[in-house]
C-alpha positions in Angstrom: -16.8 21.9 2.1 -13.3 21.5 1.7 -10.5 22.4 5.1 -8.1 25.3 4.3 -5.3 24.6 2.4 -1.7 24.5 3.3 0.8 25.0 0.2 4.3 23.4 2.3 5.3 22.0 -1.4 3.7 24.8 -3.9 5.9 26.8 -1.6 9.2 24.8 -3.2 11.1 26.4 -5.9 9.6 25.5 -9.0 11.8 22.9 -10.2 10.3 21.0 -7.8 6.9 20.6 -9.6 4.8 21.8 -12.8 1.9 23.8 -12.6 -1.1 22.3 -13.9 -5.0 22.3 -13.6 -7.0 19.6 -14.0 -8.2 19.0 -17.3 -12.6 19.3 -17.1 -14.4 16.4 -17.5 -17.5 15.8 -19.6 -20.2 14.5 -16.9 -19.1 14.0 -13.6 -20.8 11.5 -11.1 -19.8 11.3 -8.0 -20.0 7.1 -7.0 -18.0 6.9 -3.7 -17.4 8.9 -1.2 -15.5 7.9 1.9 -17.5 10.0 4.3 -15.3 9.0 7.8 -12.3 9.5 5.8 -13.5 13.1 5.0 -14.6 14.0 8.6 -11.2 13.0 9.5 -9.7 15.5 7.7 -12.0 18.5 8.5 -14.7 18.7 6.0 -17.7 20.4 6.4 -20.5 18.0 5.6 -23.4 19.6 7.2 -24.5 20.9 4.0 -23.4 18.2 1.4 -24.0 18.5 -2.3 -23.2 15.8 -4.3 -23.4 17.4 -7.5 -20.9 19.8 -5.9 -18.7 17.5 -4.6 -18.2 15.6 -8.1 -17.2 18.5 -9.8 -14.6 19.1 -7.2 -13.5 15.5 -6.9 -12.8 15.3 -11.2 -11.3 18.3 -11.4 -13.6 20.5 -12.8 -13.6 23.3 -10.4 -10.6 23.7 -8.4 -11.4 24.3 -4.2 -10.9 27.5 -2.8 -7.3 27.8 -1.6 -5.8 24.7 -3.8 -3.2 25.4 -5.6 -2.4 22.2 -8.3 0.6 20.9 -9.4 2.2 17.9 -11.0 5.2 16.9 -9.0 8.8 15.8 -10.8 9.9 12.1 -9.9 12.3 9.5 -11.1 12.1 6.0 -10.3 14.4 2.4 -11.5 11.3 1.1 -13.0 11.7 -2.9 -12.7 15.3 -2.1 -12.3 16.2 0.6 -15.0 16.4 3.8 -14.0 14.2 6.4 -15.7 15.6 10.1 -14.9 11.8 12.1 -15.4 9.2 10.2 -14.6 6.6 12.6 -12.3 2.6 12.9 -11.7 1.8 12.3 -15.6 -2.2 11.9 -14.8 -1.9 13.2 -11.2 -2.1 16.6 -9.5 -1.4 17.7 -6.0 -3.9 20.1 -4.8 -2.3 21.2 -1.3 -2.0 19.6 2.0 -4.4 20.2 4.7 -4.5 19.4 8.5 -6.6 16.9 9.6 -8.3 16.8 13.0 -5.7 15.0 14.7 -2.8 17.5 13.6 -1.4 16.1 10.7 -0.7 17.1 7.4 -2.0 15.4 4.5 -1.9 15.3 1.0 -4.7 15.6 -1.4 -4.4 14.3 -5.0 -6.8 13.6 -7.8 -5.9 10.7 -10.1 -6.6 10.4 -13.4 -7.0 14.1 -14.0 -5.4 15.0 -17.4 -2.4 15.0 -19.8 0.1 16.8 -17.5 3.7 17.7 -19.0 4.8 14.7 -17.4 2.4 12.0 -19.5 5.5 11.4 -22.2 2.7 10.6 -24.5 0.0 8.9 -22.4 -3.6 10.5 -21.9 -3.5 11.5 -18.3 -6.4 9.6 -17.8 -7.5 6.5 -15.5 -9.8 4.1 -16.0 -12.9 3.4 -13.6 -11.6 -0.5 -12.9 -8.1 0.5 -11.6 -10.0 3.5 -9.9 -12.4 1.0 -8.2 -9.6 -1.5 -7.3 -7.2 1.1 -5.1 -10.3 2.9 -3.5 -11.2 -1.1 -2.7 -7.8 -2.3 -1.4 -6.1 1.1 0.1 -9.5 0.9 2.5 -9.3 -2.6 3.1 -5.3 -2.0 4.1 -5.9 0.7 6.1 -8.7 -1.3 8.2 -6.4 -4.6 8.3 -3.7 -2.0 10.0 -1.2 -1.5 7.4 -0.2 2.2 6.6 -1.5 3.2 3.3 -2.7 6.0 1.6 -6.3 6.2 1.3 -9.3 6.8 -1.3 -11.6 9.8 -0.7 -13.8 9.8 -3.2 -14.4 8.3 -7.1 -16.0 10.1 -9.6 -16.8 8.6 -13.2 -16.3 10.8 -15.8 -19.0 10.2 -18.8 -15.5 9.6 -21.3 -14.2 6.7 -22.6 -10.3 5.7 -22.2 -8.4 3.0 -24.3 -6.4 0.5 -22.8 -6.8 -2.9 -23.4 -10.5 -1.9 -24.3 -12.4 1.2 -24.3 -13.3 1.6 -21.0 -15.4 3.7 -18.6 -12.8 6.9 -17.2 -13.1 7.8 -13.9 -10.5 9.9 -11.3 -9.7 8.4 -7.8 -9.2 11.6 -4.9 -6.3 10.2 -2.9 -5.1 11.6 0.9 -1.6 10.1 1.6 0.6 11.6 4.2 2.8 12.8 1.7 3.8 12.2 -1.9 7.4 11.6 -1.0 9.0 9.3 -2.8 12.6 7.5 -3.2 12.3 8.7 -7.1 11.4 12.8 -5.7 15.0 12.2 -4.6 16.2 10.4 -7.1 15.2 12.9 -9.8 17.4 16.1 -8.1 20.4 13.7 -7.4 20.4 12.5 -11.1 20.9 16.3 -11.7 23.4 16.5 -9.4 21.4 19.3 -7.8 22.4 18.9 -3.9 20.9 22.0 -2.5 17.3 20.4 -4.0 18.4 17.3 -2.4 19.2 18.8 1.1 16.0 20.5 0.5 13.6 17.4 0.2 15.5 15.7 3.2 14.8 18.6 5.4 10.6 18.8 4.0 10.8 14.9 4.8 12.3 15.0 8.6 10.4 18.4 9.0 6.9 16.5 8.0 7.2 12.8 8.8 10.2 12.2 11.6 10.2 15.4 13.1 12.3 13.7 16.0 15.4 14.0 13.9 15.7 17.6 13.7 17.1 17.7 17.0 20.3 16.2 15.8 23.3 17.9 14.9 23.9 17.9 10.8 26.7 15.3 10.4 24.3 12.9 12.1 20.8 14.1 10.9 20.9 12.6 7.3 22.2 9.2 7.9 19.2 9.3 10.6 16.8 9.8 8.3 18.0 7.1 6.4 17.6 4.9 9.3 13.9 6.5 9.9 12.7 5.4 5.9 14.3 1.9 6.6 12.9 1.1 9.8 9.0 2.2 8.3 9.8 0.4 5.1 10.7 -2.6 7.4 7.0 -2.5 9.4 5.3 -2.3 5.9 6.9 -5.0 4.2 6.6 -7.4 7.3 2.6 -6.1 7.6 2.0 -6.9 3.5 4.1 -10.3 4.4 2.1 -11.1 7.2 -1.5 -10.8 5.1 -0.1 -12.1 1.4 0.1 -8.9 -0.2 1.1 -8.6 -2.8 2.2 -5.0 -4.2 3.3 -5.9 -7.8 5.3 -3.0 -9.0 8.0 -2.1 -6.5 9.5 0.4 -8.4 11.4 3.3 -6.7 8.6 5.7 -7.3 6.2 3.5 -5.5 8.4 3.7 -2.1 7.0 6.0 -0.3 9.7 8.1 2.1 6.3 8.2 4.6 6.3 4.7 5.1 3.2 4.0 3.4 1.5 1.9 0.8 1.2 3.7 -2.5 0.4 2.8 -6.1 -2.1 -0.1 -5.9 -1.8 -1.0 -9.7 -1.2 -4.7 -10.6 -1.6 -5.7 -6.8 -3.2 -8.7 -5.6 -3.8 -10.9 -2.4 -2.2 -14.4 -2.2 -4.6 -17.3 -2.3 -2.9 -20.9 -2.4 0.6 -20.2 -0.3 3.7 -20.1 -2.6 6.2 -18.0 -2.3 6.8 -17.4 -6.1 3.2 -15.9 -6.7 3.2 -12.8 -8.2 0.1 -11.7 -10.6 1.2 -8.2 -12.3 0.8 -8.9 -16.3 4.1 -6.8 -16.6 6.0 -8.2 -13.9 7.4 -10.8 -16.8 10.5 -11.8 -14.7 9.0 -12.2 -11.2 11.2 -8.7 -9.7 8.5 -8.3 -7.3 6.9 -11.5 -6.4 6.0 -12.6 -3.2 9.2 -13.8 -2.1 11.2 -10.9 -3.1 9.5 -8.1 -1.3 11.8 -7.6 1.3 15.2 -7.9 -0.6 13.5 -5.1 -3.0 12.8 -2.6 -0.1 16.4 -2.8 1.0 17.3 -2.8 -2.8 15.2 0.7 -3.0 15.9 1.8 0.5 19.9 1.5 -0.9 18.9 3.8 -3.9 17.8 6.4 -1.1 21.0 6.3 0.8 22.8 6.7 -2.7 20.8 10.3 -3.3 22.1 11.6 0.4 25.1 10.4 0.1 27.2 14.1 -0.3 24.8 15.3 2.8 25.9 12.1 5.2 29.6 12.8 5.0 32.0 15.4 2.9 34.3 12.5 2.4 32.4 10.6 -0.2 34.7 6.9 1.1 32.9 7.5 4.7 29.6 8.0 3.3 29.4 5.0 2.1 30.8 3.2 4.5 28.4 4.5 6.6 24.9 4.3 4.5 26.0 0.6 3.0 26.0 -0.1 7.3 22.5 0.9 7.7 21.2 -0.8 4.6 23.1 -4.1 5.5 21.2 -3.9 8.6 17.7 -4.3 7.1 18.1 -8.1 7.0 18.6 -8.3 10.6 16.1 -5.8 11.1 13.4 -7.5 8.7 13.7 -10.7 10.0 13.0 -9.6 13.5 9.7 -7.9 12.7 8.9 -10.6 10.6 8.9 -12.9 13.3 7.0 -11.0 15.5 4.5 -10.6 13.0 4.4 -14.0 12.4 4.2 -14.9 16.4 1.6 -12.7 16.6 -0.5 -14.8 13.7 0.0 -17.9 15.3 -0.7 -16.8 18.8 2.5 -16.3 20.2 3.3 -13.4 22.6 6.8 -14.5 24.3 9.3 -15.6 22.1 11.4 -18.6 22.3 14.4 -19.5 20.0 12.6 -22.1 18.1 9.6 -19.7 16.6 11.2 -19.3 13.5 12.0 -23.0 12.8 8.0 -23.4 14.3 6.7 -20.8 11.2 9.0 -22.1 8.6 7.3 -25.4 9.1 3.8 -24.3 9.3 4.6 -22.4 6.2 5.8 -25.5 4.3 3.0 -27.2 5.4 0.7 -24.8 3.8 2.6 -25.0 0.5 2.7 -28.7 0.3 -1.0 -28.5 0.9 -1.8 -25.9 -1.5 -3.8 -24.6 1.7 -5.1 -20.5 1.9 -3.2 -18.2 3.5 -5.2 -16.1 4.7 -8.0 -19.2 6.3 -5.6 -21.5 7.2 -4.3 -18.9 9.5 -7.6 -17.9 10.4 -8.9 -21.5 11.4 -5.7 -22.1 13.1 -7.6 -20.4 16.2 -10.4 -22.9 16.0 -7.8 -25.6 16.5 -5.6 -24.5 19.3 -7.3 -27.7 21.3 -8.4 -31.0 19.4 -10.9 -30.0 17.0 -8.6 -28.9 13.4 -11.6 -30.4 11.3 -12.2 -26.8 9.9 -8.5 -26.1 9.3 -8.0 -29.8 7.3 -10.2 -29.2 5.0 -8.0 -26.4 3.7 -5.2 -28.8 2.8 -5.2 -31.2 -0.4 -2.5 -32.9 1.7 -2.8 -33.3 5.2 1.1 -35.0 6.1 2.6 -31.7 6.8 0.0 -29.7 8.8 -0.6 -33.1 11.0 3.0 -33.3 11.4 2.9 -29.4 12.6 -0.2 -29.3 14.9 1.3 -31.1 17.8 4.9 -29.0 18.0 2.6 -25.3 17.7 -0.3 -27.1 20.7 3.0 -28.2 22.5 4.7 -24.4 21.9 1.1 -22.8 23.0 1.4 -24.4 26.7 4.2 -21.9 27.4 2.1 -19.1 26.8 0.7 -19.6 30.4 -2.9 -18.7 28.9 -5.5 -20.6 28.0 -6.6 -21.3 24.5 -9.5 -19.1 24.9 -7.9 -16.5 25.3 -5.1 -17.5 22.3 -7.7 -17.9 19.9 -8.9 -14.6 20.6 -6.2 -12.8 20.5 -5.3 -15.0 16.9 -8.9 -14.0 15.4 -8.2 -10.2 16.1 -5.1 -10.4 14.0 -6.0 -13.0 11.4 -8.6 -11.4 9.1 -11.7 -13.6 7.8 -12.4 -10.9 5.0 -9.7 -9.8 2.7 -10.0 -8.4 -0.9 -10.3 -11.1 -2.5 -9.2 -11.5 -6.4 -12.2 -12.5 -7.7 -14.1 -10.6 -5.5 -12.4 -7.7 -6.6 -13.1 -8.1 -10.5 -16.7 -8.8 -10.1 -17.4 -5.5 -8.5 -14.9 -4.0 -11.2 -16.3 -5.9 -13.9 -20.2 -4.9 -12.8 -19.2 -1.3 -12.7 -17.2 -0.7 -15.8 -19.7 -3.3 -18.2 -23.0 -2.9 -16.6 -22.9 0.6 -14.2 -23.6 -1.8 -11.8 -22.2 -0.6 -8.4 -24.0 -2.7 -6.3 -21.5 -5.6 -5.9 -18.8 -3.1 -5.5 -20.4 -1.4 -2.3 -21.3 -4.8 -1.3 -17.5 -5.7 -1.0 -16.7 -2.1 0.6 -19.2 -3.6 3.4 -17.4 -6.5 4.2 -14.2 -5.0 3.7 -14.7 -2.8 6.5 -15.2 -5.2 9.4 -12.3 -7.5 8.1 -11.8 -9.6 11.3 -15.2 -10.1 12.5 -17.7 -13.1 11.3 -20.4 -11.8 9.0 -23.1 -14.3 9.0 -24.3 -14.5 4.9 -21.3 -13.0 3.7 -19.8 -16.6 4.1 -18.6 -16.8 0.2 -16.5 -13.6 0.8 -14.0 -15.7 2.4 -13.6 -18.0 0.5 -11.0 -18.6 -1.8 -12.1 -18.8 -6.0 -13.1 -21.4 -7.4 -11.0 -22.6 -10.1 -13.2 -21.4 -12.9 -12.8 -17.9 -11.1 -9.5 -17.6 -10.0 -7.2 -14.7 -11.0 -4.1 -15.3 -12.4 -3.1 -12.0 -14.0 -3.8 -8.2 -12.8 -3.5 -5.0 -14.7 -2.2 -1.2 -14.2 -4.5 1.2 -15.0 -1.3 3.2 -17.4 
């Protein structure tokens, strides 16, 4: 069933991984399969086995070709910097080629007590599993790069976190498993030809464009490649009110993607200050501070390439603190455009910003949902804003507001047909909702209820189009259901 295998980093010297099979599970049950996702990527479905697949998918029978590993990170984990970190319940069967030409990675999570655990079990439980399967789909339909969830097995054991729980391992296909930590971990050691090594896989696999230039150049382009991708994502999570709750340096991803969907949540009620992570104690990574800690990572990056950007260390960083200085500028232009593009805007005028700052404070001073009040904003580009109103506990700001964006909207030279079309197909009706997301997670793990779990996969997958009796899916939680805290699954 499985593609061929490539083995780009089981080919790396071995310092750059461990070894490591997956450790058997008792019963295995496979209870989602993301069959598009596997298509994608070359498998052979015709003749599907399900009992097959599970054992596959927990890591009871390796595939033909794979060759598993655990791969050695670091990571500045809420700031302090942790020299061996690596895949501690995560192994790396191979890459393969997907029909489209690209590598990717294939991972099972939650697969056993590797050398890297430092004392944990290696294990995951299924409400964690259930949660990144949900949201890594629900990113990568809403257009935000991400890596994505192949499959979910349950694994007939119990793990103990907060509770004995059901255990379960999540099959994850990213583009790579770079991260700013894989980097991090050979500069700590001051090994430079590992380094050199990691920046040459990394331009070789994701920005292939940059091997072209001449070496004095190359690295300090490549720092430039991460930054610019790290920029997109953040301004994409921005744009939705993501919120990725543990921006640690081993959660950057040198791909550009979204990885690590622990404590992660979706803002409800606009503030900036929201954050939900139960471990995130001194708000480090809420809402508001997303940006300033991708240039704060994206700075630790530059620091491991520092010796390959220039021989004369002075230069070096002159030259990396250059790039990373101009995140800012860079962030706040795709920002904006993002944000344009929510409110309907496609030219840009020099007022836009001062036009979103005020619509934003509008939504915070009315406690109003993010995610519907841009979404009913397109049902009120002419008179009728009933809809949107009702959003708002007070109503001084957005009435204040309505009149400068209807005014700004003219300019467009379109009509608001057309504006509130293109605003619907950017503006999602459906996102994972908190409480959404921990009734499927609580059915599953309590009562082996999947039901409401595929449920929410449905609606997840058409997030921008009206699904009529799937109303309550957009709504916002009541107060007797909202979510206020969310959990790793370490």
């Amino acid at each position: 069933m499985f593609p061929e295998f490539t083995l780009h980093y089981a080919r790396l010297p071995d310092r750059f991984f461990l070894r490591f099979d997956p450790v058997p599970v008792k019963a295995p049950k496979l209870v989602a399969f993301n069959r598009p996702l596997a298509e994608q990527l070359g498998f052979d479905l015709t003749a599907f086995d399900e009992y097959q697949a599970a054992e596959w998918f927990a890591g009871n029978a390796v595939p033909e070709g794979a060759e598993p590993l655990a791969q050695a990170y670091a990571g500045h984990q809420f700031g302090h910097f942790n020299p061996r970190l690596g895949d501690g319940r995560a192994v790396l069967l191979g890459e393969v080629t997907d029909r489209e030409g690209r590598l990717r990675d294939i991972q099972l999570k939650g697969a056993g007590c590797t050398p890297f655990s430092r004392g944990a079990d290696g294990r995951a439980p299924l409400g964690p599993v259930l949660r990144e399967y949900l949201v890594s789909e629900a990113m990568h339909l809403l257009g935000v790069p991400t890596t994505r969830a192949l499959a979910a097995v349950t694994t007939g054991e119990r793990v103990f976190r907060r509770v004995p729980e059901p255990g379960a391992v999540l099959t994850r296909v990213a583009a790579s498993h770079l991260r700013v930590g894989t980097f991090q971990y050979f500069a700590a050691r001051e090994d430079l030809e590992a380094v050199r090594t990691l920046a040459d896989l990394a331009i070789e696999r994701h920005y292939p464009e940059l091997q072209d230039e001449p070496e004095s150049e190359r690295y300090l382009a490549l720092v430039e490649a991460v930054q610019a991708r790290q920029v997109a994502l953040v301004a994409k999570w921005m744009g939705l009110g993501f919120i990725h709750g543990v921006m640690n340096t081993d959660n950057c991803s040198i791909a550009g993607e979204t990885i690590d969907y622990g404590p992660c949540a979706f803002m409800e009620a606009y503030d900036p200050t929201t954050l939900f992570s139960s471990i995130d104690e001194g708000g480090r990574y809420a809402y508001r501070n997303q940006p300033w800690i991708a240039q704060w990572n994206l700075a630790r990056f530059a620091e491991t390439l520092l010796p390959l950007i220039d021989d004369d260390q002075e230069r070096a960083v002159e030259r990396a603190t250059a790039v990373i200085k101009a995140f800012e500028e860079q962030y706040e232009a795709e920002w904006l455009a993002v944000m344009r593009e929510k409110l309907g805007l496609v030219k840009e005028e020099e007022g836009d910003r001062a036009l979103v700052d005020a619509f934003l404070e509008a939504l915070q001073a009315g406690r109003a949902d993010f995610t519907l009040a841009f979404r009913r904003l397109a049902e009120a580009v002419e008179e009728d804003a009933s809809a949107l109103f009702e959003l708002f506990e007070a109503l001084e700001g957005i009435e204040a507001w309505l009149p400068r964006w209807r005014e700004r909207l003219v300019r467009e030279d379109v009509g608001p047909e057309a504006i509130g079309e293109r605003m619907r197909a950017v503006n999602p009706l459906y996102i994972p909702r908190n409480h959404r997301v921990e009734e499927a997670l609580t059915a599953a793990a309590e009562d082996n209820d999947f039901g409401p779990f595929d449920t929410l996969r449905e609606v997840l997958a058409a997030p921008f189009t009206d699904q009529p009796g799937r109303e309550g899916f957009a709504q916002s939680a009541p107060p007797t259901a909202a979510v206020f805290r969310t959990f790793c699954g370490t």
